[in-house]
Structures are given as structure tokens and as C-alpha cells.
C-alpha positions in Angstrom: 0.0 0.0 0.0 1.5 3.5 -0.7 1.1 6.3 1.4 -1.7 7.3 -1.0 -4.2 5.2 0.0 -5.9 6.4 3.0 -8.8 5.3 5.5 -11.5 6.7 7.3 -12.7 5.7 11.0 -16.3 4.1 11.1 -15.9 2.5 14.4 -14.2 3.6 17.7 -14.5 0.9 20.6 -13.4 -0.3 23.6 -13.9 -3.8 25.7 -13.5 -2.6 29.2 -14.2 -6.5 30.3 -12.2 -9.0 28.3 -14.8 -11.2 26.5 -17.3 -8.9 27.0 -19.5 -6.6 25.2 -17.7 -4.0 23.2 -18.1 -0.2 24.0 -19.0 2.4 20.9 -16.7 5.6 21.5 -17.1 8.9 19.5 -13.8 10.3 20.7 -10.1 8.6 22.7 -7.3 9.8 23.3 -4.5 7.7 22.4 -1.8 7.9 24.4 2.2 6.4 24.1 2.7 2.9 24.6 -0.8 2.7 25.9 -4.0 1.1 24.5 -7.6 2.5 24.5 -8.7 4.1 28.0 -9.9 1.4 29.9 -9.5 -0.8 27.4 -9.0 -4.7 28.3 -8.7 -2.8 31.6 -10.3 -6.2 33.6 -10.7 -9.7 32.6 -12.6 -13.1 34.9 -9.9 -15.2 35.9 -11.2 -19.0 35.0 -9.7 -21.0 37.9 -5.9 -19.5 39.4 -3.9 -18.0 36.4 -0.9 -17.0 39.1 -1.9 -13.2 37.8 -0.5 -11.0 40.6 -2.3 -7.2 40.3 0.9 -5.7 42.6 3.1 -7.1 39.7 0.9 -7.8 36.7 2.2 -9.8 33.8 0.8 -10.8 30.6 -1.1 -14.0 30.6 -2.6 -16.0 27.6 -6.1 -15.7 27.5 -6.5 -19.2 28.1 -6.7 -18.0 31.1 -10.0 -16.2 31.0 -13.3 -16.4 30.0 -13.3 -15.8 26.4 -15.8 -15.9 23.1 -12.8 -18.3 22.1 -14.3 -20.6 23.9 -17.6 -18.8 26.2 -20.0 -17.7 23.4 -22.6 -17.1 26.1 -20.7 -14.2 27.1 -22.4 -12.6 23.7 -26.0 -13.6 25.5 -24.6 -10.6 28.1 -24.8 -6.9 27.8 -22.5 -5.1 30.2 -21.6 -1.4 30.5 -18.9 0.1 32.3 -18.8 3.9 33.9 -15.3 5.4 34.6 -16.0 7.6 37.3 -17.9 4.8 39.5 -15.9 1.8 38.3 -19.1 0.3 37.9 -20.1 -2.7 35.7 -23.6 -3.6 35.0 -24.8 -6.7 33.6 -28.0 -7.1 31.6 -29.7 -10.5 30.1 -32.7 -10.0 28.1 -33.0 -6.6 29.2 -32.7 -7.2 32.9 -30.1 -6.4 35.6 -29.0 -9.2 36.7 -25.2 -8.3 38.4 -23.6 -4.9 39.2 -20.9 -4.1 41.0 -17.9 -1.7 41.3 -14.8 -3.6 40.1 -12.2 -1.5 42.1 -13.8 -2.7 45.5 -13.6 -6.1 47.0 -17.5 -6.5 47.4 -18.5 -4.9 43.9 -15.9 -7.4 41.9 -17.9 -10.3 44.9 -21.0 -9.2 43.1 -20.0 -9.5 39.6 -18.1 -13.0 40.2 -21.5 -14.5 42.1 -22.9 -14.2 38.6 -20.4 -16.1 36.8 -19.9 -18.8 39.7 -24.0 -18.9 39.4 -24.3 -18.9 35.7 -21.4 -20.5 34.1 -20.9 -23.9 36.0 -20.2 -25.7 32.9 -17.5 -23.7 31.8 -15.4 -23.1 35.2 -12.2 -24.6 35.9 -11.8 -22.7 39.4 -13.6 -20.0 40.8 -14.2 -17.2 38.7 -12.3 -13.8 39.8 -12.4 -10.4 38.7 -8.9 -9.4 38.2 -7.1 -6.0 37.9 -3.8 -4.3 37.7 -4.2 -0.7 37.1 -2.8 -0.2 33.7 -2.6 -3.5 33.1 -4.0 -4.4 29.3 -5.7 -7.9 29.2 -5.1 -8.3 25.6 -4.3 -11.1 23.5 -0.6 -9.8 23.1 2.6 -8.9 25.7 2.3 -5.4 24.3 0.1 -2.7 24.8 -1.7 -2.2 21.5 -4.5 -0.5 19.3 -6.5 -3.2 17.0 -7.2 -2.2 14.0 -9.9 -3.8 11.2 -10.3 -3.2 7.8 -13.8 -3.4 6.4 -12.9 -4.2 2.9 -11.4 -7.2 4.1 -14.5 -8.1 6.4 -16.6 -7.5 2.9 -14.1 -10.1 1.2 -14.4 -12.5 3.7 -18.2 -12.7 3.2 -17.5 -13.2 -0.1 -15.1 -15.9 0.4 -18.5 -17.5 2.7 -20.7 -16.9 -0.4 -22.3 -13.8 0.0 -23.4 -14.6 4.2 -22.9 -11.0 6.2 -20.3 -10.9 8.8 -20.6 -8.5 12.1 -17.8 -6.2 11.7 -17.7 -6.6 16.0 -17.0 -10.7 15.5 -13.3 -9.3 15.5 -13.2 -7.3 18.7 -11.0 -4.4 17.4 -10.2 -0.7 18.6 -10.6 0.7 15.7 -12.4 0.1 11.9 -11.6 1.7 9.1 -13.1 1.9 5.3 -11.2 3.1 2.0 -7.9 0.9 2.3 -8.4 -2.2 -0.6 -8.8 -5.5 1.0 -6.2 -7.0 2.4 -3.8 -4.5 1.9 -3.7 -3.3 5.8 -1.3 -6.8 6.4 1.2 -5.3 4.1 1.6 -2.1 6.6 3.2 -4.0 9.5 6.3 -1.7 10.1 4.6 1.5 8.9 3.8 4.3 10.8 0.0 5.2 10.9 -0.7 9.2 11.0 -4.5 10.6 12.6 -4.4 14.1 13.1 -1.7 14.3 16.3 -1.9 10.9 16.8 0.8 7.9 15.0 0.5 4.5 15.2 3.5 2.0 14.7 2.1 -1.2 13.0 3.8 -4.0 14.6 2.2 -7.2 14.0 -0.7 -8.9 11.8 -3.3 -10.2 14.1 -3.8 -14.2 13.8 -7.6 -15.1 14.0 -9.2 -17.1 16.8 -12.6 -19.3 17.0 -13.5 -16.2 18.6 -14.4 -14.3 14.8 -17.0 -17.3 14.7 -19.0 -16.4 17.3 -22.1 -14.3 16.1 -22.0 -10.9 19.0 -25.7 -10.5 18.4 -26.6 -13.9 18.7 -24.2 -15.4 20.7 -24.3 -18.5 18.5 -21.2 -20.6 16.9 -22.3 -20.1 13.0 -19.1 -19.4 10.9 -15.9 -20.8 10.4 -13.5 -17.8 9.7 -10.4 -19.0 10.6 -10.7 -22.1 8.4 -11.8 -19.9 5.6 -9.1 -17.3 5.6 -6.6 -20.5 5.6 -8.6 -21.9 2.4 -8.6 -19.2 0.8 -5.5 -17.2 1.4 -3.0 -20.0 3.4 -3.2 -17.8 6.4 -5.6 -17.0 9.4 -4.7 -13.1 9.5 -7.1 -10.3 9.3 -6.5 -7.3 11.1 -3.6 -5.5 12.4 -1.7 -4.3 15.6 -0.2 -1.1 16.5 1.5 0.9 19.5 0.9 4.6 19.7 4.1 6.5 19.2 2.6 9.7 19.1 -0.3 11.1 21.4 -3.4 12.9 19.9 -7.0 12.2 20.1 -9.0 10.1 17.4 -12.8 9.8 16.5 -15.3 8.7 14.1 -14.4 9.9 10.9 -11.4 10.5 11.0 -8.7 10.0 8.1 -6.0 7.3 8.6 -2.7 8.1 6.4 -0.2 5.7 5.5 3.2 8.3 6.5 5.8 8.5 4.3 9.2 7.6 5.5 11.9 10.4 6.5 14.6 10.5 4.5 17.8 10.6 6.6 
């Protein structure tokens, strides 16, 4: 892709819970070396992980609940408030946990559900876990996720014409105008929005998570198989660290910078 090809934001979003229900944003700030605000910024700990909040260190997410392998985490509409710390669990409409997750009887509240409600599914006791700044992503390093939607559009293609939900792939940020595909060439590039730049660092390998349906909650695709049919790999999507603060929003343009010359 050359530096003339440029993007526009449709979609800002944050998963303050890891596994569950994405956040719509107009407006973040990025900052560097961080990820979204709040983003990732608590996970359930599915029996001990040996996750120590006074010294927290990446763990796989094999260690959480996780669409991956939890799609009934999609049944679940949560919300999260930053100045109460307080999550709030619906199903069908109805409260049915709240709590605040920064004090010791909120994050009881909130794990009560999931000891309740997802038996089947628990290898320990499920535990609301936090380390400040800690990110709960799927990678060591702090990062912004980032989906194209010409490749989403090629992948239902690739499925014979069925939609795909954008949100199946759990990203930061979506963006429309780059050709499909092309966003896996960027990996070393540097991203410009306004203020903000993004290094790209990595391509992101997909999980059985992208199969889950997040309106349904049901198992009905098989991405990952089809993207290694089709195109002998199981990328779509790509990571980047912030090496430059600004603030982002909905439509905003994404440019591909062009390299200093030294």
C-alpha cells in the first residue's frame, strides 16, 4: 500500500471486560505505549492464572473467559462507567449483576454471577482481576487493533455472500477506503491521525473467537478455516502501538506516512 491510500474511522470501541460486550466511542485519546482508556482494563480469571495485580504480567487468555471458547458471554450486555468503576450486567434486558470492580464487594457481586451462571464452563472460581494499567489483551504489548472493512466485505465473499458482524473481530478501531487485504502489508509503517501515530507491529492471527455471532451469541461461521482456504493464512486485522499522542474519532482519516529520508 502506498502512502496514498488512506482510511477513514467508522468505528471507535473499547472492551473494558475482556470477552465482554464492546463499548462504541465517538472520541479517545491515544496515548504512548498505551492502549484505549480502559480498554482490556479487567478480565474473569477462570480457575488460578498466578496473575499478581501488585506485579501484573501478561497472561494467555487461556486463562480467562473468552468468546474463544464462552460464546454465552455474547447472550450478556455489560456497561462500564469510569468515574464509579461500575459494571452492570443485563440479560434479556434485565439487571441481573452490578458491582464496582475497584472494591472487593463490587468485583464479589460480579463473580457470584459467573460462579452462578457458568458452572459448565469453570475450571476454578471465577475472579475479577485488575492491575491498574494493566492491558488484558491477547498480546505482551500494549496495542491499538485495528480492522479493515474491505477485508471483512471479502471475507463474506469468500462465505458466499453470508454478512459478517464487523464486531466478531473485537477491534479498537475500523476503518473503510484501504483495498482488502492490503492493511497486512503495513506491518512496520507508521499510521498518521491528526496528532496521533501508530506504529504497526504485528498482523493479528484469528481465533474461533471471529465465529462467534456478537448479536446472537451463536457458533455459526468458520472464519479462521476460511481465511486459511482461501488465502493459506488465518490473518485479518492489524496491531499497533501509539508513538505519538493525539485524540482520534469517528471519521477520522487514517494516512499511511511516508518515511523520513535521513
Amino acid at each position: 500500500m502506498t502512502a496514498s491510500h488512506t482510511a477513514e474511522i467508522t468505528g471507535l470501541y473499547r472492551y473494558p471486560v475482556k470477552g465482554l460486550t464492546p463499548e462504541r466511542l465517538s472520541r479517545a485519546a491515544l496515548r504512548v505505549g498505551q492502549t484505549l482508556p480502559a480498554d482490556r482494563r479487567y478480565a474473569i480469571e477462570n480457575g488460578p492464572s498466578g496473575f499478581n495485580p501488585e506485579a501484573p504480567e501478561w497472561k494467555p487468555k487461556i486463562q480467562f473467559l473468552m468468546l474463544a471458547r464462552n460464546e454465552r458471554l455474547a447472550e450478556l450486555d455489560s456497561r462500564f462507567d469510569d468515574t464509579t468503576n461500575a459494571l452492570t450486567i443485563r440479560k434479556d434486558g434485565q439487571i441481573v449483576a452490578s458491582g464496582d470492580l475497584e472494591t472487593a464487594a463490587g468485583r464479589a457481586a460480579i463473580e457470584a454471577y459467573f460462579r452462578e451462571n457458568f458452572q459448565p464452563e469453570l475450571k476454578g472460581p471465577p475472579k475479577v482481576l485488575s492491575g491498574r494499567d494493566h492491558s488484558f489483551s491477547d498480546v505482551a504489548r500494549k496495542v491499538i487493533s485495528i480492522i479493515n472493512l474491505g477485508s471483512v466485505r471479502a471475507i463474506e465473499t469468500m462465505l458466499g455472500g453470508v454478512a459478517v458482524h464487523p464486531l466478531r473481530f473485537r477491534a479498537n478501531l475500523y476503518v473503510k477506503g484501504w483495498p482488502a487485504w492490503s492493511e497486512l502489508d503495513l506491518v512496520g509503517q507508521t499510521l498518521a491521525i491528526g496528532q496521533a501515530r501508530l506504529k504497526v507491529i504485528k498482523r493479528i492471527v484469528r481465533c474461533p473467537a471471529t465465529n462467534v455471532d456478537p448479536e446472537t451469541a451463536k457458533r455459526d461461521l468458520e472464519i479462521p478455516p476460511t481465511l486459511s482456504r482461501h488465502l493459506g493464512h488465518m490473518d485479518c486485522g492489524i496491531y499497533a502501538e501509539v508513538i505519538a499522542d493525539g485524540d482520534v474519532g469517528v471519521g477520522d482519516v487514517v494516512a499511511v506516512e511516508e518515511p523520513r529520508l535521513v
